[in-house]
Every structure is written in structure tokens, then in C-alpha cells.
C-alpha distance (Angstrom), angle and dihedral (degrees) to the residues before:
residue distance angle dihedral
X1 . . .
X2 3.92 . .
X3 3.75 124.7 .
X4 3.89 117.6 -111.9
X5 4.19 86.7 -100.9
X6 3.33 97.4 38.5
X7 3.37 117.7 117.2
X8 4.27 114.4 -112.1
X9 3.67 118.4 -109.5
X10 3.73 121.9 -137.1
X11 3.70 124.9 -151.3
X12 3.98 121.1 -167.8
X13 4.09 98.7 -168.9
X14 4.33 98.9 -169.7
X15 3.58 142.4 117.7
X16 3.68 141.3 -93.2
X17 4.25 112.3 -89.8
X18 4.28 92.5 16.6
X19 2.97 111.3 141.9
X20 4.05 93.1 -165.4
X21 3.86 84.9 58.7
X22 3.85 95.7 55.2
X23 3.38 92.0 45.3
X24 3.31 99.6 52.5
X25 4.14 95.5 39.9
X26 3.98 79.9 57.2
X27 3.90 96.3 49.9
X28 3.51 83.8 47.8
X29 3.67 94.6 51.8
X30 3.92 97.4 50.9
X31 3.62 87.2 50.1
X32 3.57 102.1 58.7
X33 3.62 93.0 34.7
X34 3.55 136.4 -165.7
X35 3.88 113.0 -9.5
X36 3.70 90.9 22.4
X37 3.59 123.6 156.4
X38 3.81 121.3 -81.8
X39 3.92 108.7 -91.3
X40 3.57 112.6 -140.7
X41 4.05 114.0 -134.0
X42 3.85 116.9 -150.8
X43 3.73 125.2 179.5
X44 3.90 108.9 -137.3
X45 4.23 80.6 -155.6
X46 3.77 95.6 61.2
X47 3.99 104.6 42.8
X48 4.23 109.1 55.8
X49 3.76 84.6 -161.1
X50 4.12 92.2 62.8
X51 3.90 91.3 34.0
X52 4.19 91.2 53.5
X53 3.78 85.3 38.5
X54 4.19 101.3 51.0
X55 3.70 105.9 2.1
X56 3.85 107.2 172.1
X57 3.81 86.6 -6.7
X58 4.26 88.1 106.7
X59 2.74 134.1 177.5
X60 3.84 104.1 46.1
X61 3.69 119.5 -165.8
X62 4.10 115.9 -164.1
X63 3.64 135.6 174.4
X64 3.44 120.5 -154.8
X65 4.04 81.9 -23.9
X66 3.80 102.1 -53.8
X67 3.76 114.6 114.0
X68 3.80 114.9 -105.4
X69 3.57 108.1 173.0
X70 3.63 140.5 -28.9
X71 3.60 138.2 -162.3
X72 4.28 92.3 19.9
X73 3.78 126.6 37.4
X74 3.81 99.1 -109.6
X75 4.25 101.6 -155.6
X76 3.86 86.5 -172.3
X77 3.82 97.1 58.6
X78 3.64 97.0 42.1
X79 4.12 89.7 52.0
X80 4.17 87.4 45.1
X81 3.92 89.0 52.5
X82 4.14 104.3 35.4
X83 4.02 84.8 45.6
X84 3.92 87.4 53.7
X85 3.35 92.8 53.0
X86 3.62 96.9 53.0
């Protein structure tokens, strides 16, 4: 679990060639904006853990680990969650 001042960490769980990934990674990216935090990529196809886990459930948006959304970037949920960690 992150400190209060620590800084949030995205994860984008997808696969390679989805469109639904990239599109999401890039709503992601325009929301954060410039000197955002790193997003961490992770290939549902290359970890059996994440595969079992989401399957065809990509794209996967965490913060700080904890689910937020997957299959559409959902702006409202990742405002409710980043403002409660504030």
C-alpha cells in the first residue's frame, strides 16, 4: 500500500496488437499529463498468473494494485480513487 505522498502507480494489464489496450494506455496518458507517473505495461500473454486472473478481461487498469476498470478507461473512477489517495 502507498504512502499518503507517494506518488500512484498505474498498471495497464493488455495484450500485444489490442486495440482496447492502446486506447486506453493513451486516455490514460492525456489524463495524467505531462510529468505523469510511469505506467507500468504488463502482457496478460506472458505472466500465467495475469492470464488465469483476467483472461479476455483487457485492458486492466490498477492503482496501486486494486482493479479500477477494465475493458473502457473509466475517467470517473480513476478521479474517485487518485482523489482518495490524496
Amino acid at each position: 500500500m502507498s504512502g499518503r505522498n507517494a506518488a500512484p502507480v498505474f498498471t495497464l494489464v493488455g495484450r500485444v496488437d489490442c486495440h482496447l489496450c492502446e486506447t486506453m494506455h493513451e486516455q490514460l496518458q492525456s489524463y495524467l499529463g505531462s510529468g505523469a507517473p510511469v505506467i507500468e505495461i504488463l502482457d496478460v500473454d506472458r505472466d500465467p498468473d495475469l492470464k488465469r486472473r483476467f483472461g479476455h478481461k483487457v485492458p486492466v487498469l490498477m492503482l496501486d494494485g486494486e482493479v479500477v476498470c477494465f475493458g473502457r478507461f473509466d475517467r470517473a473512477e480513476v478521479e474517485r480513487l487518485t482523489r482518495a489517495r490524496a
